[in-house]
C-alpha positions in Angstrom: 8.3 -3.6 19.0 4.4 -2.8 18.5 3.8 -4.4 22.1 6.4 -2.3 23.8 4.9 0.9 22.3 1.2 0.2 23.1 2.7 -1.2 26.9 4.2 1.8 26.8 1.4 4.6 26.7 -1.1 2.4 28.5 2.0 2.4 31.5 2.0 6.0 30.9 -1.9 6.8 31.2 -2.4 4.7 34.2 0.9 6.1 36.3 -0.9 7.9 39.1 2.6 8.6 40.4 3.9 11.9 38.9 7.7 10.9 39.3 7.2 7.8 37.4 5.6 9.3 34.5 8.3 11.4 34.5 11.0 9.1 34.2 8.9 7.5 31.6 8.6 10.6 29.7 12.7 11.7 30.3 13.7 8.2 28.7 11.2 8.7 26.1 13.1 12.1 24.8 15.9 9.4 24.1 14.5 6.7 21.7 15.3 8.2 18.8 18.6 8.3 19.3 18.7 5.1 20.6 17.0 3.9 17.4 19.8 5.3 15.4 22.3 4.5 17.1 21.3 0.6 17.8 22.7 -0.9 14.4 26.3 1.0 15.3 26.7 -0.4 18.8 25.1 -3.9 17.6 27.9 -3.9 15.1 30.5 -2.7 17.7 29.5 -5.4 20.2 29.3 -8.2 17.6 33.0 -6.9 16.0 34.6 -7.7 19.4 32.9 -10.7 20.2 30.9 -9.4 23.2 27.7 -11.1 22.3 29.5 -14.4 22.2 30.6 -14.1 25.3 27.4 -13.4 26.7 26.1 -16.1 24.8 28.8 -18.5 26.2 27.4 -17.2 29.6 23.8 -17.8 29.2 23.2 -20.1 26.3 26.4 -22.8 26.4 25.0 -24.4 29.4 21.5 -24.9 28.8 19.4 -23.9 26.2 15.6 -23.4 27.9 13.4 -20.5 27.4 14.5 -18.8 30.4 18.3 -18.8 29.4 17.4 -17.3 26.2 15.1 -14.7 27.7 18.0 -13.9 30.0 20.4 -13.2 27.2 18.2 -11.4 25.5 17.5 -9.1 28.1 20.9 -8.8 28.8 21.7 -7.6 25.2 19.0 -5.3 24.7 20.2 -3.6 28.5 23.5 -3.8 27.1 22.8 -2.2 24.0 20.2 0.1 25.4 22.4 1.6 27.9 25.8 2.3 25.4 23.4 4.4 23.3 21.9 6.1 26.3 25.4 7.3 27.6 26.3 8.3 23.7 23.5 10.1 23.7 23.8 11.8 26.9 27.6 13.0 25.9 25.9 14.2 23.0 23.6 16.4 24.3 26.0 17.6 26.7 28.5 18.7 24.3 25.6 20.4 22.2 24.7 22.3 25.0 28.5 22.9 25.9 28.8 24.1 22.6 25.8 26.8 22.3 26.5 28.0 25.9 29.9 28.9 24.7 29.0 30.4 21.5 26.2 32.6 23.3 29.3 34.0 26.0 31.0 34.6 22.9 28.3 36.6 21.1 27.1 38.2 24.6 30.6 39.5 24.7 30.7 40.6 20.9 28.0 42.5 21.8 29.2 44.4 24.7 32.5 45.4 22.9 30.2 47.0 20.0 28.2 48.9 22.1 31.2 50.4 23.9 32.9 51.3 20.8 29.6 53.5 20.0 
């Protein structure tokens, strides 16, 4: 986890492409939630036996470095991803939510002053 973070800002400092960093930096607003989430959608995928399967796909076969590297990316994209689109509905409820609450007020607010 340590090598991903200091990968991660050294990727970051040396990006000379603006649209890059900027992915970087979106995706980085996210890794908090996918750090709290993580342990619910591990438990979710191991409850209906999707990490077997993927196991049985990459691991039943052979067993060398590269299969387990394979499987292990394929989890962590796996995993990754779920939480990115939980998050994302998330934050689009929210935002839902407050834009509706601000029509409401911005309305509440009209009717008063017409009533003075």
């Amino acid at each position: 986890g340590l090598c991903v973070v200091i990968f991660s800002f050294s990727a970051v400092k040396d990006i000379r492409c603006g649209i890059l960093k900027n992915i970087i930096c979106k995706f980085a607003s996210y890794t908090f939630g996918v750090y709290l989430l993580h342990p619910i959608v591990n438990s979710f995928l191991e409850k209906y036996l999707i990490r077997q399967k993927i196991s049985e796909i990459f691991l039943d076969k052979y067993s060398g470095i590269y299969e387990k590297i394979m499987y292990m990316m394929c989890i962590t994209l796996l995993v990754v991803s779920i939480c990115l689109v939980i998050i994302t509905a998330i934050r689009l409820f929210y935002k839902l939510f407050f834009a509706v609450i601000q029509r409401l007020n911005k309305k509440e607010v009209s009717r008063k002053c017409t009533i003075i």
